[in-house]
N, C-alpha and C positions, 0 to 999 in steps of 0.2 A: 433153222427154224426153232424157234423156243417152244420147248413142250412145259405143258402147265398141271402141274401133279393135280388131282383131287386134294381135298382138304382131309385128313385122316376122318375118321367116325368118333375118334375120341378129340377130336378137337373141336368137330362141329358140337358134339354131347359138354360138352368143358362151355363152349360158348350159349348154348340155348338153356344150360341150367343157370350160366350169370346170369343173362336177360332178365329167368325167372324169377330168380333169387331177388333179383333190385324190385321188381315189379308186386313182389308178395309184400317184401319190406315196407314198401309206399301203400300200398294197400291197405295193413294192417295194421299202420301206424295213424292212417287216416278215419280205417273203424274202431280202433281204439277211442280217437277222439270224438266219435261222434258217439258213442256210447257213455262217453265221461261229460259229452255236455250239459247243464243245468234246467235247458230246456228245449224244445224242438220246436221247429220253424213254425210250427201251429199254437204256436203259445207266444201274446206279446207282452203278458205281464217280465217283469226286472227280479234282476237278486235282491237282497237284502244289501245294504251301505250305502243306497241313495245315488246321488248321480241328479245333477244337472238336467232339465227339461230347454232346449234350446227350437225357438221357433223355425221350422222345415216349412220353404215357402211350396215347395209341392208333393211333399208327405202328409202334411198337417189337414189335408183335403182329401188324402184318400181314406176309404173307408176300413176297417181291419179286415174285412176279406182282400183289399188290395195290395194293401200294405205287408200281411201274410206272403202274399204271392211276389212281392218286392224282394223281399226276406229269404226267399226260398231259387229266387232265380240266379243267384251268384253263393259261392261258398264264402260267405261273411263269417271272420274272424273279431271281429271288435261289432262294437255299436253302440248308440246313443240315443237319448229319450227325443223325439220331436217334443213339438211344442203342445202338445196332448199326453204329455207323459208315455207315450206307446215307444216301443224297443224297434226301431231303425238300424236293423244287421243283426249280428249272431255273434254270440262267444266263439273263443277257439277251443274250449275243454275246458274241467274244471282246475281253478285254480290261474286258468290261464286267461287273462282281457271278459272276466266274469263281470266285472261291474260295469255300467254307463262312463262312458267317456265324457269328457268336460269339452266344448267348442265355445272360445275359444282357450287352448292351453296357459298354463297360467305362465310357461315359457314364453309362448307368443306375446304374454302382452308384458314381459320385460322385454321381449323383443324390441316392440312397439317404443316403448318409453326412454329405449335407448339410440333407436337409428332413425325414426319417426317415419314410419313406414308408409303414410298417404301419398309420398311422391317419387317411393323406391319400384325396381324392378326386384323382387325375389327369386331365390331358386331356391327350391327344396330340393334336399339330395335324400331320395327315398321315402316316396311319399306311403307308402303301403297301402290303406284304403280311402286316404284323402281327408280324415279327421282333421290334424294340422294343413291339411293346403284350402278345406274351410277356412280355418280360423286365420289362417295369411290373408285371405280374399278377401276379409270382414276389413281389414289394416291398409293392405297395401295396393297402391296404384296398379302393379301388374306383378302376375305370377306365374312363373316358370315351375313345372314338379313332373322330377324322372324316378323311375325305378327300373328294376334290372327283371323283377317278371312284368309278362306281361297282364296276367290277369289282376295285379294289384293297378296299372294305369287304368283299364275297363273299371274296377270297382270306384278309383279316386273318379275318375269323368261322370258316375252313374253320381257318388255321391254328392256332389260340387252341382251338379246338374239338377240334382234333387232342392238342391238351398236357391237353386236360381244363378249361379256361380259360375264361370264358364275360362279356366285357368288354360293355360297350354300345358296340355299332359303328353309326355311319350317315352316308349321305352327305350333304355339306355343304360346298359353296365361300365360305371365310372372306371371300373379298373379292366376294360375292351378293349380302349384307345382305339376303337373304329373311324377309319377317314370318311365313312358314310355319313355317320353322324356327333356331332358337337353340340356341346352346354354352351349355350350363350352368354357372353358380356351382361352380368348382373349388375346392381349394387349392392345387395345384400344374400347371404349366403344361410337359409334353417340346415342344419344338420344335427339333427339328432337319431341315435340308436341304429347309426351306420360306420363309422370309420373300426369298429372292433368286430366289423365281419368281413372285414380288408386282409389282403393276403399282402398288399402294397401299402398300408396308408401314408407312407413319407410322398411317395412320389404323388400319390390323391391330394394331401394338403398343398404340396406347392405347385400339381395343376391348376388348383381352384382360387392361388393367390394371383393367378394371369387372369381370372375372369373377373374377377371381385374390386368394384371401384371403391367400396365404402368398408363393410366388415363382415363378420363370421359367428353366427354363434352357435356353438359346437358342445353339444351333449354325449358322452361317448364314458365306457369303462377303459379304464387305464392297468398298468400293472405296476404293484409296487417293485424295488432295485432287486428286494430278494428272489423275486419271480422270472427275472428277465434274466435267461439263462440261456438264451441262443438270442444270435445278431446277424444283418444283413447289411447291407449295400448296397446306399444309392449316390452315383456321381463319386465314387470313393471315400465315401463318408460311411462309418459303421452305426449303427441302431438297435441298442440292445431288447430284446422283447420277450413275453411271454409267446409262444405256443398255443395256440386254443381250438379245437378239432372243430369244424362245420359238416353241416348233415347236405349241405349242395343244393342246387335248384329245387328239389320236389319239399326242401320244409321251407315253408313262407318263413319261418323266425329264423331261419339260419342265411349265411352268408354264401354265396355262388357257389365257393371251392372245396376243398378238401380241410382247410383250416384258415383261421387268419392270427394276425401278430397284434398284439395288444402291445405298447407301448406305454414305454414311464411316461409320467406326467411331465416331467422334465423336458423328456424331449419334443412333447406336442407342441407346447411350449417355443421351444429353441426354432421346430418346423416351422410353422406360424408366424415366428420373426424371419427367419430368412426368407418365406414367401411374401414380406412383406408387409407387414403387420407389425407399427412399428407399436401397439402395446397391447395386451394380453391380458386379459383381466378374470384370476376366478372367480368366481361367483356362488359356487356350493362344493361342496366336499363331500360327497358322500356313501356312503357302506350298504351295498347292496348284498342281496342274496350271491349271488354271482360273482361280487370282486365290489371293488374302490370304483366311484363313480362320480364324474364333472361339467360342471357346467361352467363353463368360459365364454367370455367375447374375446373379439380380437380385431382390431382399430387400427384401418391406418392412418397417417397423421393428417 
């Protein structure tokens, strides 16, 4: 008969001080933010830099005590002027998605002018709080939008629902590979300000070239050759990359895990054709706070 030791006193003290330790971390990184915001959910005037007034088919009817209480019933990270000029969501801190969001993104509508999106099926990969799966809805025949928490699908369905909009939302972490749940046979594929909080992203682009009948367009930081200083492996194939640490499920802006691998541009590139995509086309080049930053299509024939 197997005897089953107690747990020592200093291992149970080692485990309920990690608990507490993660649980302060999150805490006070959340009163931080709410302390650095520009304004509190009882106030709907805007920052200063302007921003876009876009018509809210059932915001634009509620009164500011309603609309206050809209504001205040989800932790809103971003937001947008309805069609009265009133602040629809909340900043995430200062400094951080402080200004009005633009619906429909000016992404989306090259989008638009290159895939012609009134007879496509879309997927967004990471929708956050549904700003872009708006401005998809406005465009396209039908729209698919996952993300990996769940309280970013609750905010997209509130805000979608709010414009009149009614998209397929659910949760779903692209790099899970759960047999529960599967991204559907699109045509077309948004991804922006997701594959550089991938711990996987080679094996992510050429799952996404099996679902994808038409194209991709793909917003993401990359690393330049002198950065990519460790390499991985998929199918036998090496991937040189940068390293870039993530803060895990509890920060909305960061990526699931513990880090993810930012990629030369090269090789998103090289990915992209062997998922099938027989052309690739950049579109911007550009120098962010953060690192090198691109916007591509990618066409198949």
């Amino acid at each position: 008969m197997a005897v089953v030791l107690p747990e020592s006193p200093f291992n149970i003290t080692r485990t309920c001080l990690n608990v507490m330790r993660g649980r302060l971390k999150r805490f006070a990184s959340r009163f931080v933010r709410s302390l650095t915001r520009p304004r509190s959910v009882g106030d709907l005037s805007v920052c200063d830099g302007g921003g876009t007034s876009v018509s809210c088919k059932w915001v634009d009817v509620l009164t500011d005590k309603e609309l206050l209480e809209l504001n205040s019933l989800l932790d809103w990270q971003c937001y947008i002027l309805d069609g009265r000029g009133r602040q629809f969501g909340n900043t995430a801190w200062d400094g951080k998605r402080c200004e009005p969001q633009n619906i429909p993104d000016r992404r989306i509508k090259l989008m638009n002018e290159r895939f012609h999106l009134s007879d496509k099926h879309v997927l967004e990969v990471g929708c956050f709080e549904g700003i872009h799966t708006v401005g998809l809805s406005m465009f396209a025949q039908e729209v698919t939008a996952i993300d990996s928490r769940i309280e970013n699908v609750v905010k997209t369905i509130v805000r979608c629902a709010m414009f009149g909009y009614s998209p397929v939302v659910f949760k779903h972490d692209v790099e899970e590979h759960s047999a529960n749940i599967s991204i559907p046979e699109v045509d077309v594929i948004h991804h922006v300000g997701v594959l550089y909080h991938l711990r996987d992203p080679v094996r992510h682009l050429k799952e996404l070239g099996r679902r994808c009948r038409v194209g991709i367009m793909l917003d993401t930081h990359y690393c330049l050759d002198d950065e990519a200083t460790d390499q991985y492996e998929v199918s036998g194939k090496a991937y040189r990359y940068r390293k870039y640490r993530e803060s895990g499920y509890h920060d909305v802006f960061s990526g699931m895990y513990d880090h993810a691998k930012w990629l030369r541009l090269a090789d998103i590139r090289t990915v992209l054709t062997e998922a099938g995509f027989s052309t690739v086309q950049v579109v911007e080049d550009r120098r962010e706070r953060n690192g090198p930053r691109t916007l591509l299509f990618a066409e198949r024939a």
